[in-house]
N, C-alpha and C positions, 0 to 999 in steps of 0.2 A: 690218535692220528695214525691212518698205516704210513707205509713208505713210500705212498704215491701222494700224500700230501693231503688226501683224501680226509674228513673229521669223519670219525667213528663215533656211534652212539651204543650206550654201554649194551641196550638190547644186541647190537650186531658183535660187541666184543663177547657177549657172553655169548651168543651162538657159535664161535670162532672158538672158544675155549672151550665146551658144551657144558658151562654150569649158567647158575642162574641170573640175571640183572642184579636184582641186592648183593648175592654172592662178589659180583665184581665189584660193586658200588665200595660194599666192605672193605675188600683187597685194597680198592685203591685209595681210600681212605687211610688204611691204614702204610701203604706207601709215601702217600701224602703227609702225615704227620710225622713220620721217620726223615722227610725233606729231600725223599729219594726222588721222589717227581713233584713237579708244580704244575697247578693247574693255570692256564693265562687266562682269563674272563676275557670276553669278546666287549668290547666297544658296542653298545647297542645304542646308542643319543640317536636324536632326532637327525637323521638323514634319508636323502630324499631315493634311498634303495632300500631294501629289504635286509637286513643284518642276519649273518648266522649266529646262532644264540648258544650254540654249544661252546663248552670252552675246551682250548688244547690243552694239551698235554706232554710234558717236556719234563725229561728227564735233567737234575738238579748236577750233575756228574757226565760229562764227555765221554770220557774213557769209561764209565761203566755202560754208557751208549754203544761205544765203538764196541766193547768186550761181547756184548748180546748182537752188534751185528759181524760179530768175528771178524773186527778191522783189527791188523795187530801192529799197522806198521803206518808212517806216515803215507808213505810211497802206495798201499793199500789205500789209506784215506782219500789220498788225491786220485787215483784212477775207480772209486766207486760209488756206485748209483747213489749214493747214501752222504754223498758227501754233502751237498746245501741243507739235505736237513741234519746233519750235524754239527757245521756252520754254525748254524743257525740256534740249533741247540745252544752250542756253548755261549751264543749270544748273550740270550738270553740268558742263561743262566750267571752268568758271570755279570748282568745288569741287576738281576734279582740279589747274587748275595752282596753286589755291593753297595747296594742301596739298602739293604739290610743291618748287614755290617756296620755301617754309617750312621745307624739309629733312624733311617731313612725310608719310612712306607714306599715299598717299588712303585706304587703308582704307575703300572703295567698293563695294559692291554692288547688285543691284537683287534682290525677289522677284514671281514670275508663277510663276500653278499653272497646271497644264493643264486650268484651270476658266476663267481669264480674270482669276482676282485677282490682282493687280498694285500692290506700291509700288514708285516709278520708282527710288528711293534710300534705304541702308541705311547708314547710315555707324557705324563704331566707333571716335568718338574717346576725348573724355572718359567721355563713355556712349554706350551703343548709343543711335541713332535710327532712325526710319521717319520717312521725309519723302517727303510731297506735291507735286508742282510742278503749279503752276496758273497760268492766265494770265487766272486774272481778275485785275480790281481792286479789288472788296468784298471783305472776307472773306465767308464761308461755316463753318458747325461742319458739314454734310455733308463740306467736303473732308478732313478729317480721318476718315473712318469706315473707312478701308482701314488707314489707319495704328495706327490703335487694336486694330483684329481681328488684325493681326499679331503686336503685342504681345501681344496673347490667343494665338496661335498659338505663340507661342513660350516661352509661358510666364514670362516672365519681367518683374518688376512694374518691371528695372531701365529697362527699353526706352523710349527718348521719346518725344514724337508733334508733330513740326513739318510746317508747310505754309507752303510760298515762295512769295508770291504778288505782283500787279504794287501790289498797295496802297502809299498813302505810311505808313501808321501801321502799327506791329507789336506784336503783343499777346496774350496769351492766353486763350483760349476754352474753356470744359471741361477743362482741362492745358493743352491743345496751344497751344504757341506758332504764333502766325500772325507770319513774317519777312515784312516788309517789302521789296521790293527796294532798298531803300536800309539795308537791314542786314546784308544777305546774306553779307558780308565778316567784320563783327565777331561772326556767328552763328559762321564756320567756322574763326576764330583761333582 
């Protein structure tokens, strides 16, 4: 993924690097098994849009994120372009090893139509969810509205509708639980 949020396909990343498709394929293979980055599989089930099929790609480490985009400071983090998808990164990441950790298959996906709709994380544990990641610190009931129309997409009344966000207090809004980042642990036991 670049930094406009954009999914890169390895032919565009190996022309960005000028080596070959399998060349990169290899590299990030071999990133991949070292558990320096994970791949997130797209959510492609029967829905009544077009799913992008490619999957993301997120680095397994924050600060080795921040280190490659030369964040070196929180006060840096919070005033740069790069901040929601670092967010988001360590979202993610911190859902992957703790479900891991746990003896726990992550059960991870993300959905993007090739319209631009997009929830970053789809998780099937206890129940399915659609979750949010946001780097504000208020809540908001707009960040919840992508998470809700999937649930509509999908049909299915079982689906949740969570949003992670930087607030101290976690709560719920119209259904949707808004997590706290000081819950985000005992959300994903």
């Amino acid at each position: 993924m670049d930094h406009s949020g954009q999914l890169l396909s390895m032919d565009s990343i190996a022309r960005e690097a000028g080596v070959s498709a399998p060349t990169i394929e290899k590299w990030l293979s071999i990133l991949e098994g070292s558990f320096i980055i994970h791949f997130l599989e797209p959510d492609t089930g029967s829905h009544s849009r077009k799913p992008v099929k490619t999957p993301k790609l997120y680095f397994t480490d924050s600060g080795l994120l921040c280190h490659l985009l030369r964040i070196a400071s929180k006060e840096e983090l919070l005033l740069s372009r790069h901040k929601g998808a670092v967010i988001e990164t360590f979202v993610i990441a911190e859902f992957l090893k703790h479900r891991v950790n746990s003896g726990k298959a992550p059960q991870l996906s993300f959905f993007r139509d090739k319209y631009g709709f997009e929830v970053p994380a789809i998780a099937d544990w206890n129940h399915p969810f659609a979750m949010e990641i946001a780097s504000r610190h208020a809540p908001d009931a707009k960040l919840a509205g992508n998470t809700r129309r999937y649930a509509g997409l999908r049909g299915n009344n079982e689906v949740r509708s969570a949003v992670f966000y930087l607030g101290d207090i976690s709560m719920t809004i119209n259904g949707t639980s808004y997590v706290s980042w000081k819950d985000w642990e005992s959300f994903i036991s």
